[in-house]
C-alpha positions in Angstrom: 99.7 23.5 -52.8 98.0 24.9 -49.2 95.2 27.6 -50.6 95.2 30.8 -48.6 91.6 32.4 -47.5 91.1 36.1 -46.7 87.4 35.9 -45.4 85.9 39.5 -45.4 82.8 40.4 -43.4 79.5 41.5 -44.6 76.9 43.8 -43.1 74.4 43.7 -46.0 74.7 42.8 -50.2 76.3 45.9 -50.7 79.2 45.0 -48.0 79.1 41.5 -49.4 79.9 43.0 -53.3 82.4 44.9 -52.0 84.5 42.8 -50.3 84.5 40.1 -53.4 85.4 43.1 -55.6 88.3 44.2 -52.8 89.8 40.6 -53.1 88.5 38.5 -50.5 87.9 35.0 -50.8 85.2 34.4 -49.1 83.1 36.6 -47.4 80.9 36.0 -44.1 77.6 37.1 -43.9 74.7 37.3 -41.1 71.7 34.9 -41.8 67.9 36.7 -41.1 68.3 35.5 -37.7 70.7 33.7 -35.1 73.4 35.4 -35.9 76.1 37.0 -33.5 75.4 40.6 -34.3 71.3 40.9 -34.0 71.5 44.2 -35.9 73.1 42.4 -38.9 70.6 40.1 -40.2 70.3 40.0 -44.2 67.1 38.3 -46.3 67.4 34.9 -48.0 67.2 36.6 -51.4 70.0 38.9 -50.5 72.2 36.4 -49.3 71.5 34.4 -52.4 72.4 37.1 -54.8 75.8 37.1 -53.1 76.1 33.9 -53.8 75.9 33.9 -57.7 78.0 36.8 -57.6 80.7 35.7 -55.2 80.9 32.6 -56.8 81.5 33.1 -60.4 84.9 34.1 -59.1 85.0 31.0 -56.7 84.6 33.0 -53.6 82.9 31.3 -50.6 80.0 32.7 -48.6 79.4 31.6 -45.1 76.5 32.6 -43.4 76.8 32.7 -39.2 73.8 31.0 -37.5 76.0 31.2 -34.4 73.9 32.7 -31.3 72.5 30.0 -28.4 69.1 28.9 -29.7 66.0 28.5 -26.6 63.9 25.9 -26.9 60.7 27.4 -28.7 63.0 28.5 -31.4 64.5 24.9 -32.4 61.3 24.2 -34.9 62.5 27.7 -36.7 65.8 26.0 -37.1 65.7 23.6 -40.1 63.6 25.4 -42.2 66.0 28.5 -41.9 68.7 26.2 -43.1 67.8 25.0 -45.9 67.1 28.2 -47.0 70.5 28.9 -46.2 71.8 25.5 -48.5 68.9 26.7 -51.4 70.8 29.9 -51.2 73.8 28.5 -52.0 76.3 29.6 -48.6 78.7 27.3 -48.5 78.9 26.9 -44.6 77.7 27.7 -41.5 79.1 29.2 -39.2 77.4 27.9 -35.3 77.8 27.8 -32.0 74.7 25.9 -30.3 75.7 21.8 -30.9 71.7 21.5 -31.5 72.3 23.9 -34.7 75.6 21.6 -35.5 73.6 18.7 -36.0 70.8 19.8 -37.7 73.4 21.4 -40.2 75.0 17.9 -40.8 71.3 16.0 -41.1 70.9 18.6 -44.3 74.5 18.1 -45.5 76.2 21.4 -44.5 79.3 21.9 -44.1 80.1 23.2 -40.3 82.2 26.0 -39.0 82.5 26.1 -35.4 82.5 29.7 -34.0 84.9 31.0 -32.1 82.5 31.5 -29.2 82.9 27.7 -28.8 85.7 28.4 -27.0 88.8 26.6 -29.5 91.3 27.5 -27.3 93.5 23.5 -26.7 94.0 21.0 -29.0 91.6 18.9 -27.2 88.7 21.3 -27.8 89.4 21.5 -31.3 89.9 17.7 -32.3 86.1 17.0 -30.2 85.0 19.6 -32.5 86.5 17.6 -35.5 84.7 14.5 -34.5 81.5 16.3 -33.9 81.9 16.9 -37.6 82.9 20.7 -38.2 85.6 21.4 -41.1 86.9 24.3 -39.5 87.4 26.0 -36.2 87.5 29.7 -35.8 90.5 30.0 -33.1 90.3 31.8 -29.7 91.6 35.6 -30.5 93.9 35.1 -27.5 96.2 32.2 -28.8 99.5 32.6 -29.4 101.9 31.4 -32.3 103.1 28.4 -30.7 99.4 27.1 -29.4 98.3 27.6 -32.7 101.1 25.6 -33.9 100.7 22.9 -31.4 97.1 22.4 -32.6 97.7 22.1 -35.9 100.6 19.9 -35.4 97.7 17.6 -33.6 95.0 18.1 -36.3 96.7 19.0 -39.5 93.4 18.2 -41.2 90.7 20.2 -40.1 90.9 24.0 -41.2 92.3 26.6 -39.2 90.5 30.0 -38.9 92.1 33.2 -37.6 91.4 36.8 -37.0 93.6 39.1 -38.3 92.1 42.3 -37.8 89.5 44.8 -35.8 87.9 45.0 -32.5 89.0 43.0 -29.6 86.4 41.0 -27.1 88.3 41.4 -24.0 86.6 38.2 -22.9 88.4 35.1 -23.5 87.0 34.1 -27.3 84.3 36.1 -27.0 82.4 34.0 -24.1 81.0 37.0 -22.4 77.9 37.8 -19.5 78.9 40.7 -18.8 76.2 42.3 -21.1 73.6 39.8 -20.6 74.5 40.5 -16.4 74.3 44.2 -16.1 71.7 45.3 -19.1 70.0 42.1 -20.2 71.4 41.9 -23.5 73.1 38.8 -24.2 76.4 38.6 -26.4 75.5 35.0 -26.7 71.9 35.8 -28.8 74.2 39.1 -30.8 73.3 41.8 -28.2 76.2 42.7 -26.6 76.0 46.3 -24.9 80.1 46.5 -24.8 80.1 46.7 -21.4 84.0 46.1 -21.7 84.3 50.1 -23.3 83.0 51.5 -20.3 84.8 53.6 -17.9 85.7 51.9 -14.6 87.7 52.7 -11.1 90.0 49.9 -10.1 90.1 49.6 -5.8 91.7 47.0 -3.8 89.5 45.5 -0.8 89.8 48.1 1.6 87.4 50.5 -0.7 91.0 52.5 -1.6 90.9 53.9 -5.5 93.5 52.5 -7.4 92.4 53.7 -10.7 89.8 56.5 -11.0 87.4 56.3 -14.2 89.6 54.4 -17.0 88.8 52.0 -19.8 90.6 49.3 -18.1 88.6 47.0 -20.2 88.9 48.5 -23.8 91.6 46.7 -25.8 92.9 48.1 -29.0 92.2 47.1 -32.3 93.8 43.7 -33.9 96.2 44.2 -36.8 98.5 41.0 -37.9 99.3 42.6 -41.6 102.9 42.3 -40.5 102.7 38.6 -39.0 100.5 36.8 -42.0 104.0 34.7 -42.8 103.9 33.2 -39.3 100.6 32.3 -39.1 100.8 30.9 -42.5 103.6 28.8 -41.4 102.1 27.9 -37.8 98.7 26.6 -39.6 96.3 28.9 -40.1 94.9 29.0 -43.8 91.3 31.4 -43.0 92.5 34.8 -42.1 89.1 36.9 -40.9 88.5 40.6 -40.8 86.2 41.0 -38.0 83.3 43.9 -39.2 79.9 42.6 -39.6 78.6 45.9 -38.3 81.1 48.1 -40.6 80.5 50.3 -43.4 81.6 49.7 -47.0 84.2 51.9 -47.1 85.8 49.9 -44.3 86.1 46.9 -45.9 87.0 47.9 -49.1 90.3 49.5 -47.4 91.1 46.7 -44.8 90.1 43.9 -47.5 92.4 45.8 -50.0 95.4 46.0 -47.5 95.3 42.2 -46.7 95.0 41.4 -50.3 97.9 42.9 -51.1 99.8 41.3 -48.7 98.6 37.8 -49.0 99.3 38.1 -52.8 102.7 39.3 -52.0 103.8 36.4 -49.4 102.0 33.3 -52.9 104.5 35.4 -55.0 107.6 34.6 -53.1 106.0 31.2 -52.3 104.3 29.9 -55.7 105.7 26.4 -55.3 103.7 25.9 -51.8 100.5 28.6 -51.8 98.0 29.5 -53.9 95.0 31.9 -54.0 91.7 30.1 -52.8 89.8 32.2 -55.7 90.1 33.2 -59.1 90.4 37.2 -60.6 93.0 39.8 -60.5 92.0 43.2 -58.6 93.2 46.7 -59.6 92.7 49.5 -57.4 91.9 53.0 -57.6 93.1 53.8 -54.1 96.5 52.8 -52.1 94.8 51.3 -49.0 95.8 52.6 -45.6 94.4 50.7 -42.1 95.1 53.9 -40.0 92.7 55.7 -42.3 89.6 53.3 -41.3 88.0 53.1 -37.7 90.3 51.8 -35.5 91.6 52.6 -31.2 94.9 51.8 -32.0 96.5 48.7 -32.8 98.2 45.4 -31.8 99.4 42.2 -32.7 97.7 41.1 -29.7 98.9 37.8 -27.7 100.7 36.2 -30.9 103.8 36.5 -28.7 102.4 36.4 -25.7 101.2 39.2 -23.4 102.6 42.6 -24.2 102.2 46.4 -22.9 100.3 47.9 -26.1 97.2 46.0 -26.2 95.1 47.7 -24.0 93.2 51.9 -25.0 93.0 53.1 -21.1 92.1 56.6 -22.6 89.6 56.3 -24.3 87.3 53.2 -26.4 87.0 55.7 -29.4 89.0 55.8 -32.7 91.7 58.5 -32.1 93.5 58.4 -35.9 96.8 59.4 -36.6 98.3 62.7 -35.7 98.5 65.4 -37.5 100.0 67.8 -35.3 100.2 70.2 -32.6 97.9 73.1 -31.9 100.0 76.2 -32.9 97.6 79.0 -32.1 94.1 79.7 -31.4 91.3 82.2 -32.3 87.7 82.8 -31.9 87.1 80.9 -34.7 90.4 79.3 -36.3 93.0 77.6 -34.7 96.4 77.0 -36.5 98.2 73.3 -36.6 101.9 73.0 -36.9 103.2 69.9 -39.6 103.4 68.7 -43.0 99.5 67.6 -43.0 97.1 68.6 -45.4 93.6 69.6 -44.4 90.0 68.9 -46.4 86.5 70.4 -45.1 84.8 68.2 -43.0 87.7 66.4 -41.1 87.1 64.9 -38.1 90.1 65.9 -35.5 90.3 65.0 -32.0 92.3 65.7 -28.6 93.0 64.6 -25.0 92.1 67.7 -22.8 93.6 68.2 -19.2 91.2 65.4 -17.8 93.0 63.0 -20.7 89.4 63.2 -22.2 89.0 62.7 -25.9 87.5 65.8 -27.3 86.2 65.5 -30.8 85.3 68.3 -33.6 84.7 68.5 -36.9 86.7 71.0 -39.6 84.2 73.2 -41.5 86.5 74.9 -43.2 90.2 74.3 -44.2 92.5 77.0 -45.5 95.9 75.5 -45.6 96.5 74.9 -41.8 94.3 77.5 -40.4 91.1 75.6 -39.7 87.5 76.5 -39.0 85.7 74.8 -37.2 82.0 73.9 -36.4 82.1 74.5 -32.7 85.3 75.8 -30.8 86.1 73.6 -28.8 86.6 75.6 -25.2 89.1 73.3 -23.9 91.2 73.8 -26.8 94.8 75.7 -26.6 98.0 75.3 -27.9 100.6 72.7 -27.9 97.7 70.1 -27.7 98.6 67.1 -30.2 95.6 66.9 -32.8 94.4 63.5 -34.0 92.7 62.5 -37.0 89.9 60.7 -36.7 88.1 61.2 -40.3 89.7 61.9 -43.1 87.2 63.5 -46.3 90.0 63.1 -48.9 90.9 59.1 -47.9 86.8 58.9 -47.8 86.1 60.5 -50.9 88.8 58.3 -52.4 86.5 55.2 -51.5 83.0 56.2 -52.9 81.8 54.9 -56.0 84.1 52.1 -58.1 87.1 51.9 -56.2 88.3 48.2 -57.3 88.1 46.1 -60.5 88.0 42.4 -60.0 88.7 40.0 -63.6 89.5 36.6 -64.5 92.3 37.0 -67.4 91.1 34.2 -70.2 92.4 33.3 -73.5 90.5 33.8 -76.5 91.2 32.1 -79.6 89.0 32.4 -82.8 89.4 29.0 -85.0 87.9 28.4 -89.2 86.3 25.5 -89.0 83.8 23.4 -91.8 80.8 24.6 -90.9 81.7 28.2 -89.7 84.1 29.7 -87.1 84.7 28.2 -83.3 85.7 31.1 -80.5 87.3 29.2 -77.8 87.9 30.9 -73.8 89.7 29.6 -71.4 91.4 31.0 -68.3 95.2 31.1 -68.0 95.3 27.6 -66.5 93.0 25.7 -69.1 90.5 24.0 -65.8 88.0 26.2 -67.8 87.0 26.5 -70.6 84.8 27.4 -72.9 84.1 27.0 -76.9 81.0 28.3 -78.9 79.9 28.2 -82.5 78.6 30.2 -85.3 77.6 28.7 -88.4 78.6 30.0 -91.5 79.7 30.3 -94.7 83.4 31.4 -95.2 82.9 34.6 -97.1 86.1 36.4 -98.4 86.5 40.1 -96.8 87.9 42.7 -99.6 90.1 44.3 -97.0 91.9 42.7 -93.9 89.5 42.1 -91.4 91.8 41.5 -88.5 91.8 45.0 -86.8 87.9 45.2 -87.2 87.6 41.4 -86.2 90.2 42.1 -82.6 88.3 45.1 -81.8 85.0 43.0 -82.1 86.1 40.2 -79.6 87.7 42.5 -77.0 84.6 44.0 -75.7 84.9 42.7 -72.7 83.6 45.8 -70.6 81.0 44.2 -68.6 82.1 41.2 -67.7 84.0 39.7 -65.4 86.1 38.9 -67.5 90.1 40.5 -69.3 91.4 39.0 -72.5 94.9 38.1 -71.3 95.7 37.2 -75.4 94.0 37.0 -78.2 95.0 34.2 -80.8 93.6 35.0 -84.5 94.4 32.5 -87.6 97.4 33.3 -89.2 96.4 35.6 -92.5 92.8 35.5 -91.9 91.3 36.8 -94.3 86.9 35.9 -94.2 84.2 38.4 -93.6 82.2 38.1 -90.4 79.6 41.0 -89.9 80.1 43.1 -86.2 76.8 40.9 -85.1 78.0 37.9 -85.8 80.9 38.6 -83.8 78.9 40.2 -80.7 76.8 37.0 -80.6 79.7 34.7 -80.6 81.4 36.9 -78.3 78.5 37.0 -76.2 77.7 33.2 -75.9 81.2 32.0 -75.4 81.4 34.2 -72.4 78.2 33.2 -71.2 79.2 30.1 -71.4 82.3 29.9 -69.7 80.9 31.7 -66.6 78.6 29.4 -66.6 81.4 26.6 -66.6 82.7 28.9 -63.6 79.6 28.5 -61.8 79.6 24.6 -62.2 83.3 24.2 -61.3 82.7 26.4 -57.8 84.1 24.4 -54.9 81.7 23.0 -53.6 80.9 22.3 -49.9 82.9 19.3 -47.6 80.7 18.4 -44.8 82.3 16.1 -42.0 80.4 13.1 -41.3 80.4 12.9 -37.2 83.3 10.3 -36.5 82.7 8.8 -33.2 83.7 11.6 -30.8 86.0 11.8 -28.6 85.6 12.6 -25.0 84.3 16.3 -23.9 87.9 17.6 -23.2 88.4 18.0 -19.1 87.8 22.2 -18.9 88.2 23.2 -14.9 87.0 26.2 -15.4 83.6 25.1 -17.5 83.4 21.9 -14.7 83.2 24.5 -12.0 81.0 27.0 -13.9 79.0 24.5 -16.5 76.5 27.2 -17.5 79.9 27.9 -19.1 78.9 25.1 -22.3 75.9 27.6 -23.4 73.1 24.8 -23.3 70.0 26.8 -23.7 67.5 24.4 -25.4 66.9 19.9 -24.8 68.7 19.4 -28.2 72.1 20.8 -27.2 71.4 19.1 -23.6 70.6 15.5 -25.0 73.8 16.3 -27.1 76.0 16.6 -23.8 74.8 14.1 -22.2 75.6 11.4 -24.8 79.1 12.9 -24.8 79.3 12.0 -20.8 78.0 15.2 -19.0 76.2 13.9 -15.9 74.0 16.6 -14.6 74.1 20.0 -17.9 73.4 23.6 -16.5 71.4 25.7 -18.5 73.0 28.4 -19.9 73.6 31.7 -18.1 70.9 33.5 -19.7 68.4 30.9 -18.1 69.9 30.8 -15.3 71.6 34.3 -13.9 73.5 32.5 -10.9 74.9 34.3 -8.2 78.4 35.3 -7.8 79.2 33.8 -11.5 82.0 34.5 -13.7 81.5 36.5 -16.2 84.7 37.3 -17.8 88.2 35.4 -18.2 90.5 37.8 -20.2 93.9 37.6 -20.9 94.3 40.9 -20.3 95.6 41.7 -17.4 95.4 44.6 -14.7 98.1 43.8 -12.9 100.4 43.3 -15.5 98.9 46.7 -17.6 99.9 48.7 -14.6 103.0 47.6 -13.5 102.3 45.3 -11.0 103.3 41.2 -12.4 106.1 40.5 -10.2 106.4 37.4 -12.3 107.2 39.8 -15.4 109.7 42.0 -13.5 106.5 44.3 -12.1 106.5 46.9 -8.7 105.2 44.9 -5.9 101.8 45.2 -5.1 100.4 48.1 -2.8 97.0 47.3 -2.1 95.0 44.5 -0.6 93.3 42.2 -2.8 91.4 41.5 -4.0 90.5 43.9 -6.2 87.3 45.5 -7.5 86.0 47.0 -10.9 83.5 49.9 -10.3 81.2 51.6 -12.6 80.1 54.7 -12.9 76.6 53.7 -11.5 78.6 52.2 -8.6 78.3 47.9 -9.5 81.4 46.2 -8.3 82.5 43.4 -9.7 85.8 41.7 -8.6 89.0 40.2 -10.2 90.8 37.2 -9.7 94.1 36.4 -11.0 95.5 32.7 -12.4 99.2 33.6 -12.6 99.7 30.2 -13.6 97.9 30.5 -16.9 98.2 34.3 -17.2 94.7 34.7 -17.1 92.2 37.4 -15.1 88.9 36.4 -14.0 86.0 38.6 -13.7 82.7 37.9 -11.6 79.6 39.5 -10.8 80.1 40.9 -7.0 76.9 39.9 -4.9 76.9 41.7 -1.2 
């Protein structure tokens, strides 16, 4: 049986609750520092509440140490982690090899980030002798490299995105940010200098492209191609989030739930859930109603025309018709969509500018809004960005999560035994209560049944409850609550004990740093930024490391790879049946406050390079 893991993200506790609640199996959270969103840190006493909550139902918590570490920070390093361990997470997730081996000196078990850069087989099986578990795949790799990888290393655990923003950037392994603004992606900074507006023009200073987001990808969504990736390796399916609201990943947690529990059903012989507890909801979850700029498979199947927003880096919604009329102060829509004060609509103007307002009044399809829009007229197509119904729908309890048990009262000598277990008898419970077998002058059995299934506010549902056949003894309501009580107590306890518990990898001896061109030519490219992660290198045969680009800043340097494309977006791969190129290359991005940087193409590996123009 191959376990399936939906791993939710978590900005705070709150987030963290949520998601267990939502059906995730393991939730990733950011540590008080080092982690890849700097504006996502959470305490060690919030973290460890999440832990006794998320594992009484045998859900995981990872917490992501994964930024580059300088050298006066490597003393804060150890005593951070075994915080972490005392917490109780249950990996790390890193990036900095000097964080990987302090993690496996305490004993913890090792994710590596995807901003390692686990694009080839290779990569991935040095990372399994340098002791992580589990690799967190490049973004950009299709079915068939993820196949071929785990085809090489069926034992070490596959981690893939599913769902969210993009990084245009090859895994993530970005300088743009840390180029233009000082803000490093690599230390959880990044400025999102790939949702800017840019020009595109070709050596001779002629304008391609005037002012798009020829960076800005669309949102990942794989909800339809979780049976592929199943069956090409990947067990970890990650929502990426860690700077999204509740509401966000109760919906998206939800939706993925449901499908994951949908592909075990018609596969019990060969999956299973990778935690314990059934979840109802109190809401149909719908991705288009959450934050999103679109969406796309992305490269599963290679490089495709819909995974790029030129229009605009914003969430547009879904729409909800055209502009029939408008007033001074009302404008009517024409369609079948229903309207709640305080929507959030939207529009491209003439300019193919998105155009936001919000709706502070709603009377069937006439709508009010807060500000009139002047660029507003009819036969514009509306978009909805915000929708107050779906939002109100996820405030407050919107999900129950219980483990169905077995109770089963037994008479025995001294008194009465309640025994719980869970459907599957791995836990299991019994408790107690000494007494004296009194004779009841009625049948206590109703009273008795009502007693024991007050199970309100636990995590716990009583699946069945077995009874003696014609029991007929007196036991007084307390008697039952305490019994109640303790054998419940007890068996989330037992839950607590029997919570998987971490694998750590023992370093093998490793393999040889896999042959990268690209990181040979540009070696600030392995992220060394402190003498740990140097050392590290050089005992794995790198003659001469670079420090890493934020120590370094070198001229000229690459600072993107994407495989996203400009060529092939607009038209132009001849290789793909594309027009025939009318301008000179090579080409140039431009932004607004006039930096250039310019683009190379590998049409070999389908790849475009991006470096930081120097005159």
């Amino acid at each position: 049986m191959k376990s399936i893991e939906l791993l939710s993200p978590a900005r705070d506790l709150a987030c963290g609750k949520a998601a267990v609640l939502h059906g995730a199996d393991a939730v990733y959270i950011g540590a008080p520092r080092f982690g890849a969103r700097a504006s996502a840190g959470n305490s060690i006493d919030d973290i460890a509440e999440l832990c006794s909550f998320a594992h009484q139902y045998h859900v995981r918590v990872y917490a992501t140490v994964n930024t580059i570490v300088y050298e006066e920070e490597l003393d804060d390093i150890p005593p951070l982690l075994e915080a972490l361990k005392r917490a109780g997470v249950d990996a790390l997730i890193v990036q900095d090899v000097a964080v990987m081996q302090i993690a496996q000196e305490l004993g913890m078990e090792i994710h590596a980030s995807t901003q390692t850069d686990n694009r080839t087989k290779e990569k991935v099986g040095w990372l399994l002798s340098m002791g992580a578990s589990r690799v967190v795949l490049a973004r950009e790799l299709s079915i068939e490299e993820i196949t071929a990888i785990h085809n090489a290393w069926p034992e070490i655990e596959l981690e893939a995105f599913v769902h969210g923003a993009l990084c245009v950037s090859y895994s993530g392994r970005c300088y743009a940010s840390q180029h233009c603004f000082r803000r490093s992606a690599n230390r959880g900074e990044c400025a999102q200098f790939c949702r800017l507006p840019f020009s595109l023009e070709d050596a001779e200073g002629r304008v391609v492209v005037h002012e798009r987001y020829l960076l800005s990808l669309k949102d990942m969504n794989r909800i339809a191609h979780l049976p592929r990736m199943i069956e090409a390796g990947i067990t970890s399916f990650k929502i990426e989030g860690r700077l999204k609201d509740e509401q966000y990943v109760k919906n998206v947690t939800a939706a993925y739930r449901q499908q994951i529990d949908h592909f075990i059903a018609a596969h019990p012989s060969n999956y299973c859930r990778a935690s314990l507890g059934e979840v109802n909801y109190t809401f149909a979850p719908q991705l288009d109603k959450s934050f999103n700029r679109g969406f796309t498979p992305y490269l599963l199947d290679g490089n495709k025309a819909d995974i790029f927003s030129f229009d605009t880096p914003k969430s547009v919604g879904t729409t909800v018709g055209k502009v029939k009329s408008v007033s001074d102060r009302s404008l009517v829509v024409a369609g079948t969509a229903a309207f709640a004060n305080g929507d959030g609509l939207c529009y491209f103007d003439e300019q193919r500018q998105l155009v936001g307002f919000r709706v502070n009044k709603a009377e069937g399809n006439r709508l009010f809004p807060h500000q009139m829009p002047p660029s507003l007229h009819p036969g514009l197509t509306l978009y909805r960005n915000v929708d107050q119904q779906f939002q109100r729908q996820l405030t407050g309890t919107t999900a129950t999560r219980l483990i169905p048990i077995t109770l089963t009262l037994k008479i025995i000598p001294e008194g009465y035994a309640l025994h719980a277990a869970t459907l599957d008898e791995r836990h299991r419970h019994t408790s107690t209560l000494v007494m004296e077998h009194q004779e009841a002058r009625q049948s206590p059995v109703e009273r008795i049944r009502k007693e024991l299934l007050k199970l309100g506010n636990t995590i716990f549902s009583c699946h069945q409850l077995n009874l003696p056949t014609s029991f007929s003894y007196f036991l007084p309501a307390a008697a039952l609550t305490s019994l109640r009580r303790d054998v419940i107590e007890g068996l989330t306890a037992v839950l607590l004990a029997a919570h998987p518990k971490p694998h750590p990898l023992v370093p093998s001896a490793p393999s040889s740093l896999p042959h990268e061109t690209l990181t040979e030519r540009w070696p600030y490219l392995y992220n060394i930024a402190n003498s740990r992660a140097q050392r590290c290198y050089e005992q794995q045969g790198l003659s001469s490391p670079s420090p890493a680009y934020e120590l370094s800043s070198p001229k000229g340097a690459l600072l993107m790879q994407c495989r996203h494309c400009l060529r092939f977006a607009l038209g132009f791969c001849e290789r793909k049946g594309g027009k025939r190129v009318a301008w000179r290359e090579p080409l140039f991005l431009v932004s607004r406050d006039g930096r250039r940087f310019r683009l190379s193409f590998d049409c070999t590996h389908c790849t475009m390079n991006v470096y930081a123009h120097e005159d």
